[in-house]
Structure formats: C-alpha cells, structure tokens
C-alpha positions as CSV (number, residue, x, y, z in Angstrom):
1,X,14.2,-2.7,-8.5
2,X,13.6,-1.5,-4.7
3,X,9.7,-1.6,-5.0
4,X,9.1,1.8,-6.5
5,X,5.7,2.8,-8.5
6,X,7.1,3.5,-12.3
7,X,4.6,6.1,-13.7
8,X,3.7,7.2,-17.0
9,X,2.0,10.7,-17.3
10,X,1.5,10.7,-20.4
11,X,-2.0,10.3,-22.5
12,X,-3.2,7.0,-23.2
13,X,-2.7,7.1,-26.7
14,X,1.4,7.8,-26.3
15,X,1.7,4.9,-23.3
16,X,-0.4,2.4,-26.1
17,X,2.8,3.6,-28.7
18,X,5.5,2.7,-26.5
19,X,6.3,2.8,-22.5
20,X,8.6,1.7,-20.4
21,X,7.6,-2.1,-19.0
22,X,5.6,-2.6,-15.9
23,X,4.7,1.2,-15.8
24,X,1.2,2.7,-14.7
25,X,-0.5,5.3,-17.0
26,X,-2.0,8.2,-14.9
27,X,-2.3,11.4,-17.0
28,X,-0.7,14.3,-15.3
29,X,-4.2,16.2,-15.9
30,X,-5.9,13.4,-14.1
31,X,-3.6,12.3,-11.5
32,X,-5.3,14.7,-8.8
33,X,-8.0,12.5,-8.6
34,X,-6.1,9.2,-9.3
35,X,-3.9,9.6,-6.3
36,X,-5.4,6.6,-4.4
37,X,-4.4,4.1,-7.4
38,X,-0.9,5.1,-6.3
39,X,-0.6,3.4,-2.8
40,X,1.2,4.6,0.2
41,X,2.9,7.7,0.0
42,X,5.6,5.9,1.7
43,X,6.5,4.3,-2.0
44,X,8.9,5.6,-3.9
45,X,7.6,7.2,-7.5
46,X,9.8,7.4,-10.6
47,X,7.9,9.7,-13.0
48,X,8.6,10.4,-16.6
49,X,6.5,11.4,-19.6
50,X,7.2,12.5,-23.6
51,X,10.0,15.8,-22.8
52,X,10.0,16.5,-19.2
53,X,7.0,18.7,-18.8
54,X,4.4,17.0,-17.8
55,X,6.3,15.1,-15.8
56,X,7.6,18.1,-13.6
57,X,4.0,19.2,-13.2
58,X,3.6,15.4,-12.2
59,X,6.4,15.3,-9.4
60,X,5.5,18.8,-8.2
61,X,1.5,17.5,-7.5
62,X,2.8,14.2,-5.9
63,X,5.4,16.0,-3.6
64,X,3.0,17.6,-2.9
65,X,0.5,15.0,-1.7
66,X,3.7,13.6,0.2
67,X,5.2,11.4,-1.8
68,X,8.9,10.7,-2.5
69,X,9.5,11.2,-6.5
70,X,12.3,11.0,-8.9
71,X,11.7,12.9,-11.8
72,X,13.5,11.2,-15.0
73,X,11.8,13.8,-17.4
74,X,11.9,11.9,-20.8
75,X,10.8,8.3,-21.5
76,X,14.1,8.3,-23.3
77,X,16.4,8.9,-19.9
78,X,15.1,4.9,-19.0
C-alpha cells in the first residue's frame, strides 16, 4: 500500500500455481543478476517464498545490495 516492490522468490512453476497479486517472480538463485528489475534501492521490498528459506537467503542478498526488506517468510503469512 506505501509503494513497496512485493517479490516472489520462488520458481516459476510455484508463482504460475498460486502468488500473491501484483507480485514480481525473481528466483532467489537468479536474483544476483536480476537486481536492476528491482528499482531504486530506496524502495521498500516485502519478500516471501514457499517456507521461509529462500526467502531469508533473498532478504540477506538484497540487504545486502542496500535495500530495505521485510521478510514475511511464507506465502501463507499474506
């Protein structure tokens, strides 16, 4: 609701099954070189994946980079 990026890090295959609406797909194994189809590290990211995991490796790599990231673990915590 305040303008932050909503990102799936799951594989294509699970975000095709189900994902939350008006989320981008980015697999966590190929978000190191899909950083630039995130936008400004001054946007907010709200990760979240199948059970936590990948997302944590996701927010770790973003914080990383700079951005500011709220890890909600499981798709189910939307």
């Amino acid at each position: 609701a305040d303008g932050a990026l909503l990102l799936d890090v799951r594989t294509p295959s699970e975000f095709r099954e189900q994902h939350v609406p008006h989320a981008l797909n980015v697999p966590v194994q190929e978000l190191p070189g899909r950083l630039h189809e995130l936008g400004p590290t001054t946007r907010p990211i709200v990760v979240y994946c199948r059970s936590g995991g990948r997302s944590a490796q996701a927010t770790a790599m973003l914080r990383q980079a700079g951005y500011q990231v709220k890890d909600i673990g499981p798709m189910t915590a939307w």
